[in-house]
Predicted model as a PDB file, atoms N, CA, C, CB and O in Angstrom, pLDDT in the B-factor column:
MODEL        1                                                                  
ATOM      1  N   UNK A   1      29.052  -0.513 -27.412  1.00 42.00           N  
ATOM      2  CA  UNK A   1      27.692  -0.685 -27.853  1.00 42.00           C  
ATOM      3  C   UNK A   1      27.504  -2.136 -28.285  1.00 42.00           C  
ATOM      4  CB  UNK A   1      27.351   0.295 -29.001  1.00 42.00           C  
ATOM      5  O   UNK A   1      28.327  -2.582 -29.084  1.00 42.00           O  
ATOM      6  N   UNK A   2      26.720  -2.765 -27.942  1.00 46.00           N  
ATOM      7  CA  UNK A   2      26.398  -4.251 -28.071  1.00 46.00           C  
ATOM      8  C   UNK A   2      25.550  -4.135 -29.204  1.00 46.00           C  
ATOM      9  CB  UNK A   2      25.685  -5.008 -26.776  1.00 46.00           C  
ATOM     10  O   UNK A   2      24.829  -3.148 -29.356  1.00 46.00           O  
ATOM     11  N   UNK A   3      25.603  -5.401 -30.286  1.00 62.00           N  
ATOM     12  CA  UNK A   3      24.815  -5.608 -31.712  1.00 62.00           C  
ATOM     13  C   UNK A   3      25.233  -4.692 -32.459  1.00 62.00           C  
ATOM     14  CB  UNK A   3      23.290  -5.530 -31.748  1.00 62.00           C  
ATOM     15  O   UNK A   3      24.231  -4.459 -33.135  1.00 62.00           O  
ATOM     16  N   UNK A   4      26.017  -4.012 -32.806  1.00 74.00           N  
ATOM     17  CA  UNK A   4      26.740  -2.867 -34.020  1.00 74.00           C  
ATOM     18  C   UNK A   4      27.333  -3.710 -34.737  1.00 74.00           C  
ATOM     19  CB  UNK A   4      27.904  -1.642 -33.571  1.00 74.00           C  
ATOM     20  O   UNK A   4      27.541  -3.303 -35.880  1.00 74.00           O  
ATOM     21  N   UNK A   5      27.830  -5.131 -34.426  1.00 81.00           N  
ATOM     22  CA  UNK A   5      28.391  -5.602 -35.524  1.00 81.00           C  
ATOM     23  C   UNK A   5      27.964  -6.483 -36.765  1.00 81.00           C  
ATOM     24  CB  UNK A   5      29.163  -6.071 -35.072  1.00 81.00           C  
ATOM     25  O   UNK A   5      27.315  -7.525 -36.670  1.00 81.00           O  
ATOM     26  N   UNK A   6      28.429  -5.908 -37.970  1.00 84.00           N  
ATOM     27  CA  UNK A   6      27.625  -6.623 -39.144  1.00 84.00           C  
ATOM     28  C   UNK A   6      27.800  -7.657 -39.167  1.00 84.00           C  
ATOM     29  CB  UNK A   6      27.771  -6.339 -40.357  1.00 84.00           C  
ATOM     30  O   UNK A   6      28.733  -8.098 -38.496  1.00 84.00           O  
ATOM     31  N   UNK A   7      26.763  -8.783 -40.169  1.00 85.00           N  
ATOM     32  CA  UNK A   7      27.185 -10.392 -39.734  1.00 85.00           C  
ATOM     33  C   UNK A   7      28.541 -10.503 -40.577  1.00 85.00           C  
ATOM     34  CB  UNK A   7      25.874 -11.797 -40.275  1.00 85.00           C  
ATOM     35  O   UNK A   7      29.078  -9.481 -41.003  1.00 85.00           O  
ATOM     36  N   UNK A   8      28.995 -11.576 -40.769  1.00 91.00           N  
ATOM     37  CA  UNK A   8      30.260 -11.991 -41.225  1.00 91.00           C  
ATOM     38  C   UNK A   8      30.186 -11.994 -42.871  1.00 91.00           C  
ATOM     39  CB  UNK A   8      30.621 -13.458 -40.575  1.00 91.00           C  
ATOM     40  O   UNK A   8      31.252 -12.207 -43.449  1.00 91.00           O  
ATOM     41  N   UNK A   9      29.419 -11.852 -43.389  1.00 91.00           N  
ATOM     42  CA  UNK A   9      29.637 -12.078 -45.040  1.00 91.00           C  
ATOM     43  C   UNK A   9      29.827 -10.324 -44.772  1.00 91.00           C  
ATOM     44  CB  UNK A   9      28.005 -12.939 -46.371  1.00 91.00           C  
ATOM     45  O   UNK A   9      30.936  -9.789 -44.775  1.00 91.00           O  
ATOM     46  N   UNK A  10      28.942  -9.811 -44.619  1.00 92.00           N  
ATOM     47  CA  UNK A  10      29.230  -8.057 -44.716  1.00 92.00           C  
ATOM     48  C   UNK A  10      30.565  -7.601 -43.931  1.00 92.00           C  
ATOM     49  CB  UNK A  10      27.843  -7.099 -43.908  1.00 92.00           C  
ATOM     50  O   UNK A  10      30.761  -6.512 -43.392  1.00 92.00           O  
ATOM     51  N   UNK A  11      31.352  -8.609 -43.997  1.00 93.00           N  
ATOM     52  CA  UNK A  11      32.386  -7.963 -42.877  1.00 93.00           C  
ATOM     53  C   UNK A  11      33.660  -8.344 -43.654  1.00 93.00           C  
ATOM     54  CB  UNK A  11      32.328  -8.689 -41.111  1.00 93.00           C  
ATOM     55  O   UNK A  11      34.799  -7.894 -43.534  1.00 93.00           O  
ATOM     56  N   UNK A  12      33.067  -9.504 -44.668  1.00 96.00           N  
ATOM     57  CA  UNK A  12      34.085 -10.457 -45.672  1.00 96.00           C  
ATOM     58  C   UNK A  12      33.975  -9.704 -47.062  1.00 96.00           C  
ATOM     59  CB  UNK A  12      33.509 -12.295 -45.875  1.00 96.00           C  
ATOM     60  O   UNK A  12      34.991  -9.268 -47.603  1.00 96.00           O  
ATOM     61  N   UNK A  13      32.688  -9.557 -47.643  1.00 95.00           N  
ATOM     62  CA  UNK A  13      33.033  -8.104 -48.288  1.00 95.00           C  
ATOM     63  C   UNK A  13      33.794  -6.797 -48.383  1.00 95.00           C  
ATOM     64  CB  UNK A  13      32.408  -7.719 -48.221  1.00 95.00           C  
ATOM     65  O   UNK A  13      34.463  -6.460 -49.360  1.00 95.00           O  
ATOM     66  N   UNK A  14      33.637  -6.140 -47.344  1.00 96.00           N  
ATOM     67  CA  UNK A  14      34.264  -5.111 -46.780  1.00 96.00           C  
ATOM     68  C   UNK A  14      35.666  -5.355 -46.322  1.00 96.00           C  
ATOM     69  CB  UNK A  14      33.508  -4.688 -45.779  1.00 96.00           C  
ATOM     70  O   UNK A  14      36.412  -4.378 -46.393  1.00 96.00           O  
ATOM     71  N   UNK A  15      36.201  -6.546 -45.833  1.00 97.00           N  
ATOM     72  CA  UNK A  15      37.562  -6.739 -46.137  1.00 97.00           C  
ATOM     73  C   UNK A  15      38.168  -6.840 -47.460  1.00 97.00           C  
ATOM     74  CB  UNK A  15      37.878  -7.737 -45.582  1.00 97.00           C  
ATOM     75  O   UNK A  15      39.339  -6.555 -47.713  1.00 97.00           O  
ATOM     76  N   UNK A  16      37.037  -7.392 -48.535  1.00 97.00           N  
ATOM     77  CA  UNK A  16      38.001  -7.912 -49.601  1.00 97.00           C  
ATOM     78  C   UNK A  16      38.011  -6.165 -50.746  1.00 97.00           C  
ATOM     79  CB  UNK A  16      37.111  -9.790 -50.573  1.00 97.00           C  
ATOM     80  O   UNK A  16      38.651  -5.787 -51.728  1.00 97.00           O  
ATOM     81  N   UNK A  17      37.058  -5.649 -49.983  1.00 97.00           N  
ATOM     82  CA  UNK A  17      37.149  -4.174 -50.542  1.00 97.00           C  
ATOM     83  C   UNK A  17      38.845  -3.607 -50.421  1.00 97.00           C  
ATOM     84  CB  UNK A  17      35.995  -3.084 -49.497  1.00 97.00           C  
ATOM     85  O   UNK A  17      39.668  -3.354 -51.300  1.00 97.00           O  
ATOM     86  N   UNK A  18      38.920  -3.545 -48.905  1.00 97.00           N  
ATOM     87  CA  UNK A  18      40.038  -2.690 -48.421  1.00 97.00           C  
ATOM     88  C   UNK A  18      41.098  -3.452 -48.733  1.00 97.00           C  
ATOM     89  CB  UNK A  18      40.040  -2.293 -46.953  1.00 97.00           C  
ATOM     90  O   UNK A  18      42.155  -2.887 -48.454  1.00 97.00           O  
ATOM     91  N   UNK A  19      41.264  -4.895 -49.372  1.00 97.00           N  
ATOM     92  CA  UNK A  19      42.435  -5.249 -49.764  1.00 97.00           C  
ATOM     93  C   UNK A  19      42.699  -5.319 -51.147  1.00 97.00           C  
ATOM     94  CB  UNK A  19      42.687  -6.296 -49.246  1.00 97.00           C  
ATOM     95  O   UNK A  19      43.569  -6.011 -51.676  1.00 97.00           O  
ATOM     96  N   UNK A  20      41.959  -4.618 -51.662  1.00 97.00           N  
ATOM     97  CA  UNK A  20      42.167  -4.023 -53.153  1.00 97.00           C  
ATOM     98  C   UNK A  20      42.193  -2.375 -53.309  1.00 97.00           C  
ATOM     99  CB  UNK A  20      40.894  -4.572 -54.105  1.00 97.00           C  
ATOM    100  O   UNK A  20      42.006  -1.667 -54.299  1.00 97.00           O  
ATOM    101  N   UNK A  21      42.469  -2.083 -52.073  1.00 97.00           N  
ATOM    102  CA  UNK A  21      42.694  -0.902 -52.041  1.00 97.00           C  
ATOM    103  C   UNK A  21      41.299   0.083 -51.578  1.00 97.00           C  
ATOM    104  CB  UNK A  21      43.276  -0.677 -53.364  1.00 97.00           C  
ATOM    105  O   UNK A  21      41.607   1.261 -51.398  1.00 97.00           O  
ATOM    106  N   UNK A  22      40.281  -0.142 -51.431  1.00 97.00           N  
ATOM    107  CA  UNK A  22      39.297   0.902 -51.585  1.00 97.00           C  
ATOM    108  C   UNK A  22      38.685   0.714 -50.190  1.00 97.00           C  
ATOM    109  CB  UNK A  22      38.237   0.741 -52.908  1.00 97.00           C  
ATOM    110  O   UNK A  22      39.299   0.177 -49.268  1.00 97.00           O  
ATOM    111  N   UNK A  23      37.004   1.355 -50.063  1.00 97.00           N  
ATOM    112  CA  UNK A  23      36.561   1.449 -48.704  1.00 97.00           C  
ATOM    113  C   UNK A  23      35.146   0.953 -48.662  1.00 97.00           C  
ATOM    114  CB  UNK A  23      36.679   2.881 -48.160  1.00 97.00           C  
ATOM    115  O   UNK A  23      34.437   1.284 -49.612  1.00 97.00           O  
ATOM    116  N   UNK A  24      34.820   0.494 -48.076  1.00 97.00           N  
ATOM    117  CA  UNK A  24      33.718   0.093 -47.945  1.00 97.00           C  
ATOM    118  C   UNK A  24      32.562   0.491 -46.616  1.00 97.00           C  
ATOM    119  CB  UNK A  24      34.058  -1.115 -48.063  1.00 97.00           C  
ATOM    120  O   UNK A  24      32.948   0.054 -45.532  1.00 97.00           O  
ATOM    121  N   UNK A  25      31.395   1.150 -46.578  1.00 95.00           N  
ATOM    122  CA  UNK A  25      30.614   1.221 -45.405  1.00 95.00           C  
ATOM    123  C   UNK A  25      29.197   0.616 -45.514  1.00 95.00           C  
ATOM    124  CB  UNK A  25      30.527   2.608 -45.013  1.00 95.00           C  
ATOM    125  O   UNK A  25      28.452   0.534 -46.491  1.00 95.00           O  
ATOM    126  N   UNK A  26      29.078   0.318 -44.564  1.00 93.00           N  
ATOM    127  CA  UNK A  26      27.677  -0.362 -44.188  1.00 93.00           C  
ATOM    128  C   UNK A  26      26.586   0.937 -43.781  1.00 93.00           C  
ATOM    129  CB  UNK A  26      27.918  -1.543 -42.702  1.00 93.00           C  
ATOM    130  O   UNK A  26      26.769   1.603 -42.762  1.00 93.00           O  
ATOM    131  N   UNK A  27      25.478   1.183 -44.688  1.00 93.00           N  
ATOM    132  CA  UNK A  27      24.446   2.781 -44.608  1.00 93.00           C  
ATOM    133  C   UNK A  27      23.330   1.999 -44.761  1.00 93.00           C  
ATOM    134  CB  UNK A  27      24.570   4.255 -45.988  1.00 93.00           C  
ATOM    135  O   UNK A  27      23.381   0.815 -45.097  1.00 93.00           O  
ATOM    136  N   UNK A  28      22.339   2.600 -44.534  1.00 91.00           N  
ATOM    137  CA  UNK A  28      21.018   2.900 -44.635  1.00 91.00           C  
ATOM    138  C   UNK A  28      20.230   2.256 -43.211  1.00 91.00           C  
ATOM    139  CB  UNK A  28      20.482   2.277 -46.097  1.00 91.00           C  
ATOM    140  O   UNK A  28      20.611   2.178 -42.043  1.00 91.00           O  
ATOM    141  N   UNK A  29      19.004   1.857 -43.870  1.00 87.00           N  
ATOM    142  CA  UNK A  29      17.952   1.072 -42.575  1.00 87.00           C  
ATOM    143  C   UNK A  29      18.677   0.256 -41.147  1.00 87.00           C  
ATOM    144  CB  UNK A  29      17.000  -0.355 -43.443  1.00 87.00           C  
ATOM    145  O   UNK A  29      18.188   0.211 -40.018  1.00 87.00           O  
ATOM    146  N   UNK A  30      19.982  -0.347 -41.617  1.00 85.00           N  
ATOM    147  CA  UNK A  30      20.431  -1.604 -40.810  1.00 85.00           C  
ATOM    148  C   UNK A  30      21.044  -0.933 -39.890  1.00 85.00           C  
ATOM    149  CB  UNK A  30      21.346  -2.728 -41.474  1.00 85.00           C  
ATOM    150  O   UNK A  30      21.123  -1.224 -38.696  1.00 85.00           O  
ATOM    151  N   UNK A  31      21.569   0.150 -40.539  1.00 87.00           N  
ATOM    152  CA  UNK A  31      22.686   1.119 -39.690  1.00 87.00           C  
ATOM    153  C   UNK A  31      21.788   1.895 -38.290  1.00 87.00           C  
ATOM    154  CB  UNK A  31      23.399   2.606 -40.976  1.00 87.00           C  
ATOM    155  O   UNK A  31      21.983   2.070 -37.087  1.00 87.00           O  
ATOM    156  N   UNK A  32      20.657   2.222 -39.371  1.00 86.00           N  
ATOM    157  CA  UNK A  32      19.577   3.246 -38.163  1.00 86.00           C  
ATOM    158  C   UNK A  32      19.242   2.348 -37.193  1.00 86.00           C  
ATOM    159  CB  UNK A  32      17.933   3.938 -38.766  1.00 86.00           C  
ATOM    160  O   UNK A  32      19.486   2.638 -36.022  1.00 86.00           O  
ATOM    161  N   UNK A  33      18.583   1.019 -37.549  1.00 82.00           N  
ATOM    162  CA  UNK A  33      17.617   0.271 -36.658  1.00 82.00           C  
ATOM    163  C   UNK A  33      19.049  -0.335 -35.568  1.00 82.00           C  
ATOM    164  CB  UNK A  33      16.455  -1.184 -37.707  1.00 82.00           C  
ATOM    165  O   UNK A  33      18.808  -0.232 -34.365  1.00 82.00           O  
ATOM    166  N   UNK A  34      20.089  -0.776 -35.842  1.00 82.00           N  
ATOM    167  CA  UNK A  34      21.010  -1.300 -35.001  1.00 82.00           C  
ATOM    168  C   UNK A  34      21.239  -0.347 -34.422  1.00 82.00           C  
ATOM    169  CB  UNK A  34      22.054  -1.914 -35.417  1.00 82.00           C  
ATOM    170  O   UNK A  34      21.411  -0.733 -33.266  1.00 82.00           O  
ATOM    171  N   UNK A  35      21.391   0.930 -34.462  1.00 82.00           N  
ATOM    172  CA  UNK A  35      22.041   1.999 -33.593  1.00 82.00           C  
ATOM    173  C   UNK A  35      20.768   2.529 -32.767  1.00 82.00           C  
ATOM    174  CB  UNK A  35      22.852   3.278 -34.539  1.00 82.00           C  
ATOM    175  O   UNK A  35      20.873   3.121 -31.693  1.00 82.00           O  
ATOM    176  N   UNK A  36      19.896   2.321 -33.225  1.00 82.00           N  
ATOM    177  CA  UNK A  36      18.337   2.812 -32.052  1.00 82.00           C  
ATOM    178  C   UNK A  36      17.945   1.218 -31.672  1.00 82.00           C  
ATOM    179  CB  UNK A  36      16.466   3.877 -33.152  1.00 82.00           C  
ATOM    180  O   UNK A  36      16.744   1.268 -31.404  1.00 82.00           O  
ATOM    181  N   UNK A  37      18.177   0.518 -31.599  1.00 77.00           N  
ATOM    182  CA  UNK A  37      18.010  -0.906 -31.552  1.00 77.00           C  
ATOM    183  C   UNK A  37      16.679  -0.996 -31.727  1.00 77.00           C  
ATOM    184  CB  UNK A  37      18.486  -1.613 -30.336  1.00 77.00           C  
ATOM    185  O   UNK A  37      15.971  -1.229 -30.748  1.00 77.00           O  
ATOM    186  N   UNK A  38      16.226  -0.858 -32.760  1.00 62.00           N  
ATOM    187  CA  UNK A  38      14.650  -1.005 -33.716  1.00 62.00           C  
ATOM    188  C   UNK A  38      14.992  -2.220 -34.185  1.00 62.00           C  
ATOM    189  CB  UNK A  38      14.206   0.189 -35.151  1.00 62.00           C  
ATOM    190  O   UNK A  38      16.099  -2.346 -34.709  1.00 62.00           O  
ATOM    191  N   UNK A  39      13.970  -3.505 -34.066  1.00 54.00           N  
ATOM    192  CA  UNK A  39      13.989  -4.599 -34.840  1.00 54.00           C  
ATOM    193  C   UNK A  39      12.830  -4.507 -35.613  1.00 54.00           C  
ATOM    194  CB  UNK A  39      14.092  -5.801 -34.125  1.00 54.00           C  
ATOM    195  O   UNK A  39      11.695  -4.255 -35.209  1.00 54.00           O  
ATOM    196  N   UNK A  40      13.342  -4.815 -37.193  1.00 52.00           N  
ATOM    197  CA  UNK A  40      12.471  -4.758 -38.099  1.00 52.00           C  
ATOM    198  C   UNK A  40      11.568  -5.970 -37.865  1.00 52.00           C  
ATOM    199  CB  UNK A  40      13.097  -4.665 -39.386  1.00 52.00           C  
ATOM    200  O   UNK A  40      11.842  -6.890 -37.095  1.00 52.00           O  
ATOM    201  N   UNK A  41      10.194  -5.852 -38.792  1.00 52.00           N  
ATOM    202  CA  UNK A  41       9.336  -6.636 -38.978  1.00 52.00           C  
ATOM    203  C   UNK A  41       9.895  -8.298 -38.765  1.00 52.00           C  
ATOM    204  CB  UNK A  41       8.823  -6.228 -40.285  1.00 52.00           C  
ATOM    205  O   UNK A  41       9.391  -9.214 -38.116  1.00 52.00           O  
ATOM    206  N   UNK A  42      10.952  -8.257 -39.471  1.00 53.00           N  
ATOM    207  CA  UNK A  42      11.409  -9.817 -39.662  1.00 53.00           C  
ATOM    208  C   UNK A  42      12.006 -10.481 -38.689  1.00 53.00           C  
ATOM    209  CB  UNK A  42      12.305 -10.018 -40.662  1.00 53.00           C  
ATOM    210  O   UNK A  42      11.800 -11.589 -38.195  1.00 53.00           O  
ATOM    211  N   UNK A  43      12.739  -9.683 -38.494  1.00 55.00           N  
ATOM    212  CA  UNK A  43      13.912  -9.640 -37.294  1.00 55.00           C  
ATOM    213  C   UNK A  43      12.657 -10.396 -35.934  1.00 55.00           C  
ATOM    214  CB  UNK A  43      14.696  -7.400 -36.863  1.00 55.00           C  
ATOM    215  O   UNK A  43      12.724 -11.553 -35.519  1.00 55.00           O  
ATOM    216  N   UNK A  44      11.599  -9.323 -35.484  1.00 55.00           N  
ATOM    217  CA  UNK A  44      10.873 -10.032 -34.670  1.00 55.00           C  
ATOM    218  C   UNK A  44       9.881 -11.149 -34.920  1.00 55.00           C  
ATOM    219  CB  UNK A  44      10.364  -9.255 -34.136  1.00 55.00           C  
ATOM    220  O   UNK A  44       9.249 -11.560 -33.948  1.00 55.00           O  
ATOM    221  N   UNK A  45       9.747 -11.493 -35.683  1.00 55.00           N  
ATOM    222  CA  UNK A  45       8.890 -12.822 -36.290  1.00 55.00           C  
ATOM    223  C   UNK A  45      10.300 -13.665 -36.069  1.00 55.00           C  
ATOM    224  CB  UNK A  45       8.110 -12.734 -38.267  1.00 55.00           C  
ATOM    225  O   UNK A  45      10.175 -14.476 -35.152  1.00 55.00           O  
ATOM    226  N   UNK A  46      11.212 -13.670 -36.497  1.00 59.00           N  
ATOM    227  CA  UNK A  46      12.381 -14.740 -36.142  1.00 59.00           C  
ATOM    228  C   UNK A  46      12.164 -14.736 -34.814  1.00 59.00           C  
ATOM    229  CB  UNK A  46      13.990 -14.401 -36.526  1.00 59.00           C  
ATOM    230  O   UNK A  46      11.349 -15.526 -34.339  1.00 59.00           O  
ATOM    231  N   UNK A  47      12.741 -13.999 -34.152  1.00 59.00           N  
ATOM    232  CA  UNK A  47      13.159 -13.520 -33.034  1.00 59.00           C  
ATOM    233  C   UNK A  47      12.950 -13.190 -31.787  1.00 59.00           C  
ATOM    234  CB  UNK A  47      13.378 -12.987 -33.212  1.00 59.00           C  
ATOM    235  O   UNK A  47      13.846 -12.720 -31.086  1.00 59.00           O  
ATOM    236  N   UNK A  48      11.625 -13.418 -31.330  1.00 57.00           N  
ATOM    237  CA  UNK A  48      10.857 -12.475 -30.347  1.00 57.00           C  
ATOM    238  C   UNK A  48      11.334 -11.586 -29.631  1.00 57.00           C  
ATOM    239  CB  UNK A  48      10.277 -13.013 -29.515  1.00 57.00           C  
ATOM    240  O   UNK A  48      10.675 -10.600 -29.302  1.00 57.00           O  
ATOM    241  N   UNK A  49      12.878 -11.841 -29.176  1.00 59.00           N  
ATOM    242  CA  UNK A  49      13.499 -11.459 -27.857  1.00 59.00           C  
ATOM    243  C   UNK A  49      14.643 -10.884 -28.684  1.00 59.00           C  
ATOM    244  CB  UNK A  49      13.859 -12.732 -26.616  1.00 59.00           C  
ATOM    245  O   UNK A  49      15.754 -10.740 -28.172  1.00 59.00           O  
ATOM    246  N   UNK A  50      14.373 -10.515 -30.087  1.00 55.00           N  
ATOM    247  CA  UNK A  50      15.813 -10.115 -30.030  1.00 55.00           C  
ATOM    248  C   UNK A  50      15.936  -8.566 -30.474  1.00 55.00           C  
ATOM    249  CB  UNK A  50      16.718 -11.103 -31.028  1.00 55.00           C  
ATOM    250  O   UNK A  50      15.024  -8.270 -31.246  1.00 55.00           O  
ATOM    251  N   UNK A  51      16.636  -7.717 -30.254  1.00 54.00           N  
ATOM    252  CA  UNK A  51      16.103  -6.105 -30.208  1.00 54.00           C  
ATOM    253  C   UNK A  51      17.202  -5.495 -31.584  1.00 54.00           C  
ATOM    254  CB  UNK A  51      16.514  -5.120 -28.216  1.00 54.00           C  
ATOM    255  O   UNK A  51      17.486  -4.299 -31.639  1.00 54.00           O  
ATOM    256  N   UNK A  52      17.625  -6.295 -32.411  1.00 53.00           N  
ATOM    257  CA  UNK A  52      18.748  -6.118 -33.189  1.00 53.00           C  
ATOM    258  C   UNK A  52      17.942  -6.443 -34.391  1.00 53.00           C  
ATOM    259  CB  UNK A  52      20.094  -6.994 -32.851  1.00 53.00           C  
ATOM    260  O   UNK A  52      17.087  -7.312 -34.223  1.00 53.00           O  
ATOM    261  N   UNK A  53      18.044  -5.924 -35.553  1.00 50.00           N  
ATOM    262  CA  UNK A  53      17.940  -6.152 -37.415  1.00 50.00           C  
ATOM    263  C   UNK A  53      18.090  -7.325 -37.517  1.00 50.00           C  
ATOM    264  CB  UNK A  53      19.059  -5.478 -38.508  1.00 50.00           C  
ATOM    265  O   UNK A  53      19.002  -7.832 -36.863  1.00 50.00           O  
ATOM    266  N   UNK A  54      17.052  -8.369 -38.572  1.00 55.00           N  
ATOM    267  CA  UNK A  54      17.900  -9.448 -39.072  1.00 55.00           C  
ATOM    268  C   UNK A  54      18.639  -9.265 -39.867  1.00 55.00           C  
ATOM    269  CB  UNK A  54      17.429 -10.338 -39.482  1.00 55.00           C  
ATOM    270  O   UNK A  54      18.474  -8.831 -41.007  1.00 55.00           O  
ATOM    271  N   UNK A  55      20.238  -9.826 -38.930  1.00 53.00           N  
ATOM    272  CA  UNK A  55      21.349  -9.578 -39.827  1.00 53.00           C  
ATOM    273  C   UNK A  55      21.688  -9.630 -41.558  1.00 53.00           C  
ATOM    274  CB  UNK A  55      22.073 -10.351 -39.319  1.00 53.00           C  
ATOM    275  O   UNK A  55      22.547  -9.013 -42.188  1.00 53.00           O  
ATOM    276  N   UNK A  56      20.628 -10.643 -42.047  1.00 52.00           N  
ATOM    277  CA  UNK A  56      21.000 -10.821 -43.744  1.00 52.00           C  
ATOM    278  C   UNK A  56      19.448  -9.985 -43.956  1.00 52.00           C  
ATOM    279  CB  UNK A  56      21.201 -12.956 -44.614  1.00 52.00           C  
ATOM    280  O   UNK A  56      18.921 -10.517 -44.934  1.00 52.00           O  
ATOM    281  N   UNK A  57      18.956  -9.392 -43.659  1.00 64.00           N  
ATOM    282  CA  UNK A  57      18.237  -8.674 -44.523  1.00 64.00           C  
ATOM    283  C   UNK A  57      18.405  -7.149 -45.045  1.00 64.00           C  
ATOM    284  CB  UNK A  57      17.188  -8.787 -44.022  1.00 64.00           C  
ATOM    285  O   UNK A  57      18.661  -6.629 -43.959  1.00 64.00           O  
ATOM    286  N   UNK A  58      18.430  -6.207 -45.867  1.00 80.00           N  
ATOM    287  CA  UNK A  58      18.277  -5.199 -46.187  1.00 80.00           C  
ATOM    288  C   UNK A  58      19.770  -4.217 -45.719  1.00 80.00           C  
ATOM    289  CB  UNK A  58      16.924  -4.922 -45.657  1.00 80.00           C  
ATOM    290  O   UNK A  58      19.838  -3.039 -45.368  1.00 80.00           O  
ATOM    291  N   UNK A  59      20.790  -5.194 -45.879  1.00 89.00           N  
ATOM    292  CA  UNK A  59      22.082  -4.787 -45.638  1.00 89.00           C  
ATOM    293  C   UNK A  59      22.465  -3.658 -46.788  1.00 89.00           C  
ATOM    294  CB  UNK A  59      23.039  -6.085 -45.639  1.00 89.00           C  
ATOM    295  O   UNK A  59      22.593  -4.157 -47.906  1.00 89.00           O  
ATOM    296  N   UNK A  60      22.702  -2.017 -46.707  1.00 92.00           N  
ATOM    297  CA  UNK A  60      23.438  -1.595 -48.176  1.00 92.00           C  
ATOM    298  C   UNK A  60      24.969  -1.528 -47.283  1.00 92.00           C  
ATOM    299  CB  UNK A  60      22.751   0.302 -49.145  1.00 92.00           C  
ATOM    300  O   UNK A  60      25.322  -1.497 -46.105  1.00 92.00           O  
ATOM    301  N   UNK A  61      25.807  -1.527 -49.084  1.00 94.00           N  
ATOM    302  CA  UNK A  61      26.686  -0.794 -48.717  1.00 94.00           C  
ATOM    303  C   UNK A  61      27.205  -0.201 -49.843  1.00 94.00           C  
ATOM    304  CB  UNK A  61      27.513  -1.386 -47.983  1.00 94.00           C  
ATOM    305  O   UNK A  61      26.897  -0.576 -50.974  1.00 94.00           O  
ATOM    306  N   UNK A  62      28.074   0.817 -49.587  1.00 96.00           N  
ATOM    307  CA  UNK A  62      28.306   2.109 -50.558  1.00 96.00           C  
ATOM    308  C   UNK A  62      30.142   1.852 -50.590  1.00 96.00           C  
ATOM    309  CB  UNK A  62      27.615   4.017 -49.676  1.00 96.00           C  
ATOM    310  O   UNK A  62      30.685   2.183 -49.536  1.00 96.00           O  
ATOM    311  N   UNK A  63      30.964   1.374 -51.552  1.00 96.00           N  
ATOM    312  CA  UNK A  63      32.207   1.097 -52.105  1.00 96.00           C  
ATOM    313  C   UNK A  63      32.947   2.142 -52.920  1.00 96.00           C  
ATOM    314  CB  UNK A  63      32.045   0.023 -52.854  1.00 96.00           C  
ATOM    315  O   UNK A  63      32.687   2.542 -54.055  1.00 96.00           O  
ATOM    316  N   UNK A  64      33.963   2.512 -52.066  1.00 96.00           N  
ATOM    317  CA  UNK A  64      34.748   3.914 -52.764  1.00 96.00           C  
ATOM    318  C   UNK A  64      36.317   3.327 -52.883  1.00 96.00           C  
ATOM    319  CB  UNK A  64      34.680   5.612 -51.548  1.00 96.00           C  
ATOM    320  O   UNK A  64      36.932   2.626 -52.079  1.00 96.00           O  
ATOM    321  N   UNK A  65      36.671   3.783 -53.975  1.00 95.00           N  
ATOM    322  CA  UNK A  65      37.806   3.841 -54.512  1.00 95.00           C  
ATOM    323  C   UNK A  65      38.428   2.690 -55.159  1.00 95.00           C  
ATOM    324  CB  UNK A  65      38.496   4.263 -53.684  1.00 95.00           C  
ATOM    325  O   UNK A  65      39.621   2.717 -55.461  1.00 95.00           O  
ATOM    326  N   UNK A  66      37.729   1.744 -55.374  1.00 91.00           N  
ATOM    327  CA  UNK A  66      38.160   0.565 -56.721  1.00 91.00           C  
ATOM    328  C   UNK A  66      37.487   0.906 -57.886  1.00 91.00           C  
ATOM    329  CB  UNK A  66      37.701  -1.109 -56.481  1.00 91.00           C  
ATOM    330  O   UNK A  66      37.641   0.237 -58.907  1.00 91.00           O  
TER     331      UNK A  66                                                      
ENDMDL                                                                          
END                                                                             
């Protein structure tokens, strides 16, 4: 699947999760709109052509076990 991947700070988070032991996932809006490839409002005002979330906006994520 092309564009599933989070940008690099959400990816540098989520490493520094799992190297303290715990887990980290990327949920909500960013998850839906990248997987139906819905570009939000912003995303296409940047973007015209681009069918993917802007990557730094409205990122959650949910941290288990630290």
């Amino acid at each position: 699947m092309h564009g599933t991947t989070p940008p690099p700070f959400v990816t540098a988070i989520a490493s520094g999760v799992r190297d303290t032991g715990g887990r980290a996932l990327v949920v909500g809006g960013w998850v839906r709109d990248t997987l139906l490839s819905h570009a939000n409002q912003d995303a296409r005002l940047a973007n015209p052509e681009s069918r993917t979330p802007d990557p730094g906006k409205d990122i959650d994520m949910e941290v288990f076990g630290i």
